[in-house]
N, C-alpha and C positions, 0 to 999 in steps of 0.2 A: 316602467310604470309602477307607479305605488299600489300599494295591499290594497284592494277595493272592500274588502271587508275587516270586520277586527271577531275575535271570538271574546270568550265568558273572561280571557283571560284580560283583553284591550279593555276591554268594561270596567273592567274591578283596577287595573291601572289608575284608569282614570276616575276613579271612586277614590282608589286612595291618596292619590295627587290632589282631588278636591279639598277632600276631608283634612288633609296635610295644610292645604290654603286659609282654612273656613278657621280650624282649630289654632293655628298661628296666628291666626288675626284677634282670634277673641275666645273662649274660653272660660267658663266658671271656677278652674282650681288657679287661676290667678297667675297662673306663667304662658302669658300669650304677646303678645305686640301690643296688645289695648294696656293692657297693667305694667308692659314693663315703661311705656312710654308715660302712662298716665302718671306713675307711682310717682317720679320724679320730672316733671316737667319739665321746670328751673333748669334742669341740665340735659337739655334736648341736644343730642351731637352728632357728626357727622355719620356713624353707626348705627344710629335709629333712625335717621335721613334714608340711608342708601338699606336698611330693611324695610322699611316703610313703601318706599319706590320698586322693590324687588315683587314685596306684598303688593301694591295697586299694579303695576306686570300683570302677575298673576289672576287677580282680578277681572280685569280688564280683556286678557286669554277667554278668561272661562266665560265669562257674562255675554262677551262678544258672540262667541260660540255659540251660547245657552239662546239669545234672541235670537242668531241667524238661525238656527236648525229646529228649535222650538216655537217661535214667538211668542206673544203674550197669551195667546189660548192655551198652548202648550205647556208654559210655564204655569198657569192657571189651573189647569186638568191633572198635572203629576203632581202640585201641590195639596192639591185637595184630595187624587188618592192618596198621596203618604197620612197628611191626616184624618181620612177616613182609616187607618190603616191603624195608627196611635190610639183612635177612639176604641175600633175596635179591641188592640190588647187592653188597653184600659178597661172595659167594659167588662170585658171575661176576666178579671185580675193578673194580667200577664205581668205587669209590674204597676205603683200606687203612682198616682199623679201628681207627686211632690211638686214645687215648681223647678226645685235644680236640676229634677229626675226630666221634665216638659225640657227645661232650656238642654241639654245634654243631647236628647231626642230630635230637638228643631232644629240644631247643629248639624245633626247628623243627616237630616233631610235634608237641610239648605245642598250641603255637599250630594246628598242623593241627584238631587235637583242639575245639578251643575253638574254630574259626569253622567246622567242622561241626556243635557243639553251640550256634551262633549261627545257622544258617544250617538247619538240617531241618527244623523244623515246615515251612518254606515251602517245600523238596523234597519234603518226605513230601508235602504238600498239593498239587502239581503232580500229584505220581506216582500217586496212591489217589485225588483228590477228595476227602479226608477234611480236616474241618478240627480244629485242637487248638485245644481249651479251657480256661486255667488257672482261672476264675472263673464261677461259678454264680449267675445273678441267680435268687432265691428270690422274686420278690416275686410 
């Protein structure tokens, strides 16, 4: 039988596996999948093809994840604390709200976002004893 639960350590895996996803895709210092594919269009090749398809993989893992174990309230509620959460250091000057400083930040939540929606079923199931079920054996 598989791990039923995951600790601080499964969490942060998949926080960094996110953040790994989020920041290869796009990225403001300019070496990410968006710039290197944009930079040069004209010479789109089989290498940008099959990163690109690795990238939507990836994607598609996490998002799938993120709606079956969160849904849209869920993703709705932990977005809105991480940015109650930005307001707040803003607020108290924890750092200035440039906008590259914001885009760096919303990066980092979008990935927050996606390894909480990777990672709840097995907290909810820690916290309740309840266990989630995508699949119904009918036989």
């Amino acid at each position: 039988m598989a791990e039923s639960s995951i600790g601080i350590g499964g969490v942060a895996l998949r926080f960094a596996l996110a953040l790994v996803l989020v920041l290869l895709t796009y990225n403001p210092s300019g070496t990410s999948y968006y710039h290197w594919v944009a930079g040069d269009l004209a010479n789109f090749d089989a290498l940008k093809a099959l990163a690109g398809v690795v990238l939507l993989i990836g994607w598609v893992v996490f998002l799938t994840a993120t709606a079956r174990s969160l849904g849209a309230i869920g993703v709705l509620l932990s977005t809105a604390f991480f940015a109650a959460l930005v307001w707040v250091a803003v607020q108290y000057g924890w750092f200035e709200a440039a906008p590259r400083t914001l885009l760096w930040i919303g990066l980092v939540v979008a990935a927050a976002v996606l390894a909480i929606g990777m990672s709840w079923s097995h907290v909810r199931r820690r916290l309740s004893g309840q266990l989630d079920v995508d699949e119904v054996d009918t036989r």
